[in-house]
C-alpha positions as CSV (number, residue, x, y, z in Angstrom):
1,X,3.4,17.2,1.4
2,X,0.1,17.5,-0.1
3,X,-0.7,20.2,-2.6
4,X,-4.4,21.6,-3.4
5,X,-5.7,23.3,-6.1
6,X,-9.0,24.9,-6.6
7,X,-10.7,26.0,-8.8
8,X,-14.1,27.2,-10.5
9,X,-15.1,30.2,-8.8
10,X,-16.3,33.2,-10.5
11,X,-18.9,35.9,-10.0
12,X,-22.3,35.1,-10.4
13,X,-25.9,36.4,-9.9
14,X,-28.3,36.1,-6.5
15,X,-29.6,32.6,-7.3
16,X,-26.7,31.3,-9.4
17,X,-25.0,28.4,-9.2
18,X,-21.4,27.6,-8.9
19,X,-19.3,24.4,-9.0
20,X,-16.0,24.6,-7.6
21,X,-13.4,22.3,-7.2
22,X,-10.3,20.9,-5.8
23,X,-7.5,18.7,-7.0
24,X,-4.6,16.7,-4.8
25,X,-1.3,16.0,-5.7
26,X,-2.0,12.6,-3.7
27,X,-5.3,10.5,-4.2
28,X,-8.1,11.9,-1.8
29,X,-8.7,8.1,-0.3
30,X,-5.8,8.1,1.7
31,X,-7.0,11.3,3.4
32,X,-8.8,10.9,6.7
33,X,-11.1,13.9,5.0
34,X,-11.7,16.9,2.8
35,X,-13.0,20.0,3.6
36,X,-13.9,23.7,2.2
37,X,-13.8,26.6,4.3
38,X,-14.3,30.2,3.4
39,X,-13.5,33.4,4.6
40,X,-15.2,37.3,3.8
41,X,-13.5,40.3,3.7
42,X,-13.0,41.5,7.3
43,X,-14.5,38.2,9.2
44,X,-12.5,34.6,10.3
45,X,-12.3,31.9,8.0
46,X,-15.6,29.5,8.5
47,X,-16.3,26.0,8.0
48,X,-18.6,25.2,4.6
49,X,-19.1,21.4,4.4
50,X,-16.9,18.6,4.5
51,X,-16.9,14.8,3.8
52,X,-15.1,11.9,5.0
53,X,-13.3,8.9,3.1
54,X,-16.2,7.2,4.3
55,X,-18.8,9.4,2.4
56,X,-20.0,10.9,5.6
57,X,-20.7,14.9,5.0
58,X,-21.5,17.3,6.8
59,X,-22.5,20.9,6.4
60,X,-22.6,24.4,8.0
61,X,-26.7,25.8,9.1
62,X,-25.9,28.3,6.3
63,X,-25.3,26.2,3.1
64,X,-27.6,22.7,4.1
65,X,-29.8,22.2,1.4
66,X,-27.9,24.3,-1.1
67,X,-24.6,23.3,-1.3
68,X,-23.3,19.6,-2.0
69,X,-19.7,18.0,-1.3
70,X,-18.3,15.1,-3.0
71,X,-15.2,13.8,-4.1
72,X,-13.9,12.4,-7.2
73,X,-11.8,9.7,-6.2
74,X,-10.5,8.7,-9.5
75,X,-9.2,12.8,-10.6
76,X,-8.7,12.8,-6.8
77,X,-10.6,15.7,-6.3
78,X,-12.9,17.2,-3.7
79,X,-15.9,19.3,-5.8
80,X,-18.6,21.8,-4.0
81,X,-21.8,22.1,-6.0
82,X,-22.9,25.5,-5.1
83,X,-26.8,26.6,-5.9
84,X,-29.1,29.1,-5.0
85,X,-26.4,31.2,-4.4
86,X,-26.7,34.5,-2.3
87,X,-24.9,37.8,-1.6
88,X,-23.4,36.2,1.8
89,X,-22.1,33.5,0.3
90,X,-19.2,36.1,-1.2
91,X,-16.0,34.9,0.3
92,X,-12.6,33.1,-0.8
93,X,-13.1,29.8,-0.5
94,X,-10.4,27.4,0.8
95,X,-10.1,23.4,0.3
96,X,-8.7,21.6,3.0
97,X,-7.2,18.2,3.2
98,X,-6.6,16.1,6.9
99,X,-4.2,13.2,6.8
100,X,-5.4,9.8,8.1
101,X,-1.5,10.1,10.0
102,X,-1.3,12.5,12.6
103,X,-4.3,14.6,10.9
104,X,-2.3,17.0,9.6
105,X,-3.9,19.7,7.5
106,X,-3.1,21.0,4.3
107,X,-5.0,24.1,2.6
108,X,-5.1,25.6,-0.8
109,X,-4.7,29.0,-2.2
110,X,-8.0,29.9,-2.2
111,X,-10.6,31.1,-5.2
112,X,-12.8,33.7,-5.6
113,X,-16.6,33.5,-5.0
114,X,-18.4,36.4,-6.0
115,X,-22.9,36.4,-5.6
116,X,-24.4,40.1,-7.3
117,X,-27.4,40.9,-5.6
């Protein structure tokens, strides 16, 4: 069982920046990869960015060039470096983690991203 906690997000202005972040009960370098989602009020959950034991990331058309992934390997965290933030971007957002084994996906509770316009 693999247990994920985020943290770091907040409300902040049109243009902001954010850095949220996510720690594993197990170290992320036996994961296959890491991953944040988020979902808006009223609309599916939605891939963000992800990134691979490897270092391989990869992001959705709507955050490229704005948001960053990378992981921590020695806190065994996952962190998403948020800037240029915009009212859209309001959602929870959700780390998830895929085993190398039978990629099984955990998920954590979720924070709260707020972006005033």
């Amino acid at each position: 069982q693999v247990q994920l906690v985020e943290s770091g997000g907040g409300l902040v202005q049109t243009g902001g920046s954010l850095r949220l972040s996510c720690a594993a009960s197990i170290s992320v370098v036996g994961m296959n990869s890491m991953a944040w989602y988020r979902q808006a009020p009223g609309k599916q959950r939605e891939f963000v960015a992800s990134i691979t034991t490897g270092g391989a990331s990869s992001y959705a058309d709507s955050v490229k060039g704005r948001f960053t992934i990378s992981t921590d390997n020695a806190k065994n965290t996952v962190n998403l470096q948020m800037n240029s933030l915009k009212p859209e971007d309001t959602a929870v957002y959700y780390c998830k983690a895929t085993t190398r084994w039978l990629r099984v996906d955990y998920w954590g509770q979720g924070t709260q991203v707020t972006v005033s316009s």
